[in-house]
C-alpha positions as CSV (number, residue, x, y, z in Angstrom):
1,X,0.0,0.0,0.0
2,X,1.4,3.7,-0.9
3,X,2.2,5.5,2.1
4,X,-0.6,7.5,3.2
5,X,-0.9,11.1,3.5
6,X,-1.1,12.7,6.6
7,X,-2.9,16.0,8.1
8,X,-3.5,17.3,10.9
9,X,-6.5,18.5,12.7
10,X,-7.9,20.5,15.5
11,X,-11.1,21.5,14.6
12,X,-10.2,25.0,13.6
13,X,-10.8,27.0,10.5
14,X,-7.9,26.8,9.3
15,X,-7.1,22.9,9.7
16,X,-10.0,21.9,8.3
17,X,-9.5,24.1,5.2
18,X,-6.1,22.1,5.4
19,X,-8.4,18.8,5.4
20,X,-10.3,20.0,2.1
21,X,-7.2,20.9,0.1
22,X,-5.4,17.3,1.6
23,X,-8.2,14.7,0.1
24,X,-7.8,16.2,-3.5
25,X,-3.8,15.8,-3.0
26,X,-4.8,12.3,-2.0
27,X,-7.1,11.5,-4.5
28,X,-5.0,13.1,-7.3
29,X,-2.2,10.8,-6.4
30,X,-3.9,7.6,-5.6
31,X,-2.8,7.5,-1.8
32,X,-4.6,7.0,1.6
33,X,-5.6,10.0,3.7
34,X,-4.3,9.6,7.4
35,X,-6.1,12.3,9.9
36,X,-4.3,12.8,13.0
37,X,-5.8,14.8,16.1
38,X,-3.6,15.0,19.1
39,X,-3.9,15.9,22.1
40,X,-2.2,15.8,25.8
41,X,-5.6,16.0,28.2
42,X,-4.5,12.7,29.2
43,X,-1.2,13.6,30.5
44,X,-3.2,15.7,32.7
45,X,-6.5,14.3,33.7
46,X,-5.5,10.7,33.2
47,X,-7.4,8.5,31.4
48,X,-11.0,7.0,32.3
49,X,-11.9,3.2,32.4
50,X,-13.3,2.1,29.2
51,X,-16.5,0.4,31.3
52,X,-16.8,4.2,32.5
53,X,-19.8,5.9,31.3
54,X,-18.3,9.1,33.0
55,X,-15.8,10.0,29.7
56,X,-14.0,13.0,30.2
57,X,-15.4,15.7,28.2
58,X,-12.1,16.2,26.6
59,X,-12.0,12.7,25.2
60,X,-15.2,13.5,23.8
61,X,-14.2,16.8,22.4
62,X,-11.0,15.2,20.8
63,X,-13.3,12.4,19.2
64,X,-15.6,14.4,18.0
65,X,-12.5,16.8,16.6
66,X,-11.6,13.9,14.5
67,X,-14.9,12.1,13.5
68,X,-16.4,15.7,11.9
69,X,-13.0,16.4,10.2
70,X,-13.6,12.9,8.5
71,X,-16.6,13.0,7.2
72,X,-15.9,16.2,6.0
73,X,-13.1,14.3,4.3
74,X,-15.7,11.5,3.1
75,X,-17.7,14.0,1.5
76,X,-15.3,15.7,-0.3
77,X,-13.3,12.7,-1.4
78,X,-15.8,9.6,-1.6
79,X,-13.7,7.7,-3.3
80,X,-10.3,8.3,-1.0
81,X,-9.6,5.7,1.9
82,X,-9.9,7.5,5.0
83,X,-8.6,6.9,8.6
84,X,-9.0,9.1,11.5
85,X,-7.6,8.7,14.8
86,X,-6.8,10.6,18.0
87,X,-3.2,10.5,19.7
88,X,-2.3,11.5,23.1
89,X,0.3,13.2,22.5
90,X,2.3,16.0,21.7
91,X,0.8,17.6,18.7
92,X,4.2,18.3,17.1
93,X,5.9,15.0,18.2
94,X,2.8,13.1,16.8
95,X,2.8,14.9,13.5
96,X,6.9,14.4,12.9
97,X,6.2,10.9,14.0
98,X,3.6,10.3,11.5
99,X,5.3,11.9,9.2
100,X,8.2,9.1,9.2
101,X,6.0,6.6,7.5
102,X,4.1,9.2,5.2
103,X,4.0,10.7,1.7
104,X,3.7,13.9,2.9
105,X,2.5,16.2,5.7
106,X,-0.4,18.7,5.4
107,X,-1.4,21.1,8.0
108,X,-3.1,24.6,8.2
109,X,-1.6,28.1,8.4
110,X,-3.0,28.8,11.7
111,X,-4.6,26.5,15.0
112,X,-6.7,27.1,17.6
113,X,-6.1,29.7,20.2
114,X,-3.3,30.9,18.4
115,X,-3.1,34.9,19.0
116,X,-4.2,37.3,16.2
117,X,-0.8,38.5,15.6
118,X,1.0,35.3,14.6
119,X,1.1,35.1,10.9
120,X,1.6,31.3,11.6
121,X,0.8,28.8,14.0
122,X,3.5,27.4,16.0
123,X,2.9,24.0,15.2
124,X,3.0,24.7,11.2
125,X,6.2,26.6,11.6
126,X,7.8,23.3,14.0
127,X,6.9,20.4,11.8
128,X,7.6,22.4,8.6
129,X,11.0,23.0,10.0
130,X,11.5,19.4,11.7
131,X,9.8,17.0,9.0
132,X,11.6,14.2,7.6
133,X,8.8,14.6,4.8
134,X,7.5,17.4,2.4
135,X,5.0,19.6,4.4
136,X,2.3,21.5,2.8
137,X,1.2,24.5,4.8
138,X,-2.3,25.3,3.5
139,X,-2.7,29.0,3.3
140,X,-3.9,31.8,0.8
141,X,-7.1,32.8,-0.8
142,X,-9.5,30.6,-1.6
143,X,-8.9,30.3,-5.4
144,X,-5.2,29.5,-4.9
145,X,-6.7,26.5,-2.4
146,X,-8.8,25.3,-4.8
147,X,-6.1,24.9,-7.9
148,X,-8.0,27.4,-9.7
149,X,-5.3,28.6,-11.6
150,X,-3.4,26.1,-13.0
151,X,-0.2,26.9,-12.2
152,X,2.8,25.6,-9.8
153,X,5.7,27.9,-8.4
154,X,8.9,26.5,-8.1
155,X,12.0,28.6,-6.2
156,X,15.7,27.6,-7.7
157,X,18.3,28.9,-5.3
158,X,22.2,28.6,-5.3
159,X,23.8,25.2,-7.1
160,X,24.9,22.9,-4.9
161,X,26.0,19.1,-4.8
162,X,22.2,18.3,-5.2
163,X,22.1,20.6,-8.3
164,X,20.2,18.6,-11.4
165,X,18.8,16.3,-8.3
166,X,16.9,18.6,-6.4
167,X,14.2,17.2,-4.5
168,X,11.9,19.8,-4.7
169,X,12.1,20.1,-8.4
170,X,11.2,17.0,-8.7
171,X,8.0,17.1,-6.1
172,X,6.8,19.7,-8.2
173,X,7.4,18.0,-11.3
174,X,5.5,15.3,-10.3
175,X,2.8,17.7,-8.8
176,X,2.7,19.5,-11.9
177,X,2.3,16.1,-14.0
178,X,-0.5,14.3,-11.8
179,X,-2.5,17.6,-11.4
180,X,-2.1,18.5,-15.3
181,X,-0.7,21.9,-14.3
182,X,2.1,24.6,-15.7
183,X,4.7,24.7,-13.9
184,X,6.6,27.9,-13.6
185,X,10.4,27.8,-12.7
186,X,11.8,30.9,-10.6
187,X,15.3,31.8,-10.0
188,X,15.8,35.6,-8.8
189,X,19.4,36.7,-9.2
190,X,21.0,40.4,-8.0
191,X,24.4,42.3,-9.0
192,X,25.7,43.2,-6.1
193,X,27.7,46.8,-6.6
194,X,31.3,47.0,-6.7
195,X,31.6,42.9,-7.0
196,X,34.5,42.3,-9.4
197,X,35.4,38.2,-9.8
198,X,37.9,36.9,-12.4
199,X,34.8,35.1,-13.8
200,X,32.6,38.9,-14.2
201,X,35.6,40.7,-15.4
202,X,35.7,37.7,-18.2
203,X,31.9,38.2,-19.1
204,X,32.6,41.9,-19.3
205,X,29.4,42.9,-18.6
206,X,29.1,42.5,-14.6
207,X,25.3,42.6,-14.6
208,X,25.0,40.5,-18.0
209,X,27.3,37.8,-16.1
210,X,24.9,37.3,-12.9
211,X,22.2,36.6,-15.4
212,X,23.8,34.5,-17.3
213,X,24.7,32.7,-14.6
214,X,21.3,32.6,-13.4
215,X,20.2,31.1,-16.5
216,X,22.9,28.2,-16.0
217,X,21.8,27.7,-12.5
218,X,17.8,27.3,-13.8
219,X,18.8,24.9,-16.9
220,X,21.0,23.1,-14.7
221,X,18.3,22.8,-12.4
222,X,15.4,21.5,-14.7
223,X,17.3,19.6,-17.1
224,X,16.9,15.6,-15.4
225,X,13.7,16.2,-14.5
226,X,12.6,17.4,-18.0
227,X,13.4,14.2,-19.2
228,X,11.4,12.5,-17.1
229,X,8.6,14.4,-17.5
230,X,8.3,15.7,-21.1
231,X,4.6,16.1,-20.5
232,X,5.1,18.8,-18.3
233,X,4.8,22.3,-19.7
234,X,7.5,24.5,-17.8
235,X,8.0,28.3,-17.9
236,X,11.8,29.0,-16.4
237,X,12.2,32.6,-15.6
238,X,15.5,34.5,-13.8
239,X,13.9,37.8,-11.9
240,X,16.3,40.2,-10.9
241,X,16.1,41.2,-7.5
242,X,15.0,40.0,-4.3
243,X,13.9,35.9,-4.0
244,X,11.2,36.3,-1.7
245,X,9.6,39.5,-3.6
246,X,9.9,37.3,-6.8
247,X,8.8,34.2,-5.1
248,X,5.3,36.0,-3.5
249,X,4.5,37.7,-6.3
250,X,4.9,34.8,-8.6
251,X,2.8,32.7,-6.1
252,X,-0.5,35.8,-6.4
253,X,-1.8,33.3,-9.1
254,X,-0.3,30.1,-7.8
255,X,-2.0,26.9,-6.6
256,X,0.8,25.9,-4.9
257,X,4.8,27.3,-4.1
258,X,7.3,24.6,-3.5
259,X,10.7,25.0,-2.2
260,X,13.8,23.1,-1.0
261,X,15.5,23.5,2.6
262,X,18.3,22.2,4.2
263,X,17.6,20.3,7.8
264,X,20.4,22.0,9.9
265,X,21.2,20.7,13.1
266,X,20.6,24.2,15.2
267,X,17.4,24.9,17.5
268,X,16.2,27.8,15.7
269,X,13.5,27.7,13.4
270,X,13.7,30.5,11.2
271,X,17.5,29.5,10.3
272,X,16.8,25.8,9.2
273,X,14.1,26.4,7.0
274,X,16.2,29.6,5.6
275,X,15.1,33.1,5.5
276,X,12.8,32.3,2.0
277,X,11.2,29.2,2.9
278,X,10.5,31.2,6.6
279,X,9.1,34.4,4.2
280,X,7.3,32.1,2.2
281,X,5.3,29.9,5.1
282,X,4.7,34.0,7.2
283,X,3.4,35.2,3.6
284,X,2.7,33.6,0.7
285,X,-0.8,34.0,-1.4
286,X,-0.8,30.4,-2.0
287,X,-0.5,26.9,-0.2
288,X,3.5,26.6,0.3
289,X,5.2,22.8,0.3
290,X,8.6,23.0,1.8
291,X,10.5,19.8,0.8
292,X,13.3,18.7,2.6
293,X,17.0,18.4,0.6
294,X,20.3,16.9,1.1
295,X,22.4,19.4,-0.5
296,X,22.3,23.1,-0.4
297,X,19.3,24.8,0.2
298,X,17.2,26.0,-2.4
299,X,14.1,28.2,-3.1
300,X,16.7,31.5,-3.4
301,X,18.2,30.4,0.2
């Protein structure tokens, strides 16, 4: 059996909007949808007898959390093989832990109780940071939710020894194939002023050399997985200027933004995901997939 897709749920807006875009991910690619609710009441109140007709209430809230987030999931997706359960545990350790065995992870922007200000919910930010597994973070306006455009974003940052392997090209290769979408390449590339290399002062042109070797970097970055998928109709474009500008405005009429990160082996969040793929998950118009990568980062790190 394909490994399943997991998302997870609370019972807020947001997760559940998370729960809609997961069973069409599911459905387009054939795979089980795994919905995970956890929660740590039990570490707290302790856990009632099962011949107990007393049930704590949250038990009960929990159960119903996960029940109503599946049929929700049956309606959408009849024809996608549900699960649903509820996990006393951590809600970050359960997801990461889920994530091991899965296809992919999927959870909303923002949970329950989280304060106005944040941009995005503590638990997105931690799994999409910690995850051994692509993470979708499902965020933006509703059309972008929905796929209603057609399009995938994909960020190419610096070469590295993963150039030409890149795993988050070739997620949203695969995306792009299965979903019959464009896909639309982005590498953003700046001349820094008074850089002189042996390799500019050869180009002569200073300016004409970083985008030439932006244009190297993109080709170099698309070229196995073109081959692979020839059906796949891709649009590489080199933007001068900032990556995340060119990344979020690319992603205004996006159904999904992927990028690559690197899983460092420091305790703060913002620097292992990298300053774009933390932009991107704070900001983007679109749902945003960050796919984990052996090499350099990527996604204009």
């Amino acid at each position: 059996m394909e490994p399943p897709l997991v998302v997870g749920v609370d019972g807020s807006h947001h997760s559940l909007q998370a729960v809609d875009w997961a069973v069409g991910a599911a459905a387009r690619h054939g795979v089980p949808l795994r919905l995970v609710h956890a929660s740590l009441w039990e570490r707290y109140e302790g856990a009632a007898p099962a011949a107990d007709p007393r049930r704590p209430w949250e038990l009960v809230r929990d159960e119903e959390i996960a029940a109503s987030a599946a049929e929700r999931a049956c309606r959408c997706g009849p024809d996608v093989k549900i699960s649903a359960e509820v996990l006393p545990e951590d809600p970050v350790a359960a997801l990461l832990s889920a994530g091991q065995d899965a296809s992919g992870l999927v959870v909303g922007s923002r949970g329950r109780g989280e304060l106005a200000a944040l941009l995005l919910g503590s638990v997105s930010l931690a799994v999409a940071a910690r995850a051994t597994c692509p993470v979708t973070v499902v965020r933006g306006g509703e059309p972008n939710r929905r796929g209603a455009f057609g399009r995938i974003v994909l960020g190419v940052g610096e070469p590295g020894e993963a150039a030409g392997r890149s795993a988050a090209a070739r997620f949203a290769f695969r995306e792009a194939a299965v979903g019959h979408r464009t896909l639309e390449a982005v590498r953003a590339w700046r001349a820094p002023a008074g850089e002189v290399t042996d390799d500019l002062l050869l180009e002569g042109d200073p300016v004409r050399a970083h985008w030439s070797r932006a244009e190297r970097t993109l080709d170099d970055a698309l070229r196995a997985c073109r081959r692979y998928h020839p059906e796949v109709s891709v649009h590489a474009e080199t933007v001068e200027g900032p990556a995340r500008k060119a990344l979020l405005h690319a992603a205004a009429t996006a159904d999904l933004l992927v990028l690559g990160a690197c899983r460092g082996h420091g305790r703060t969040v913002g620097l292992q995901l990298g300053r774009i793929a933390h932009a991107a998950l704070h900001h983007a118009p679109c749902p945003v997939v960050i796919v984990p990568e052996r090499g350099r980062t990527h996604g204009g790190e």
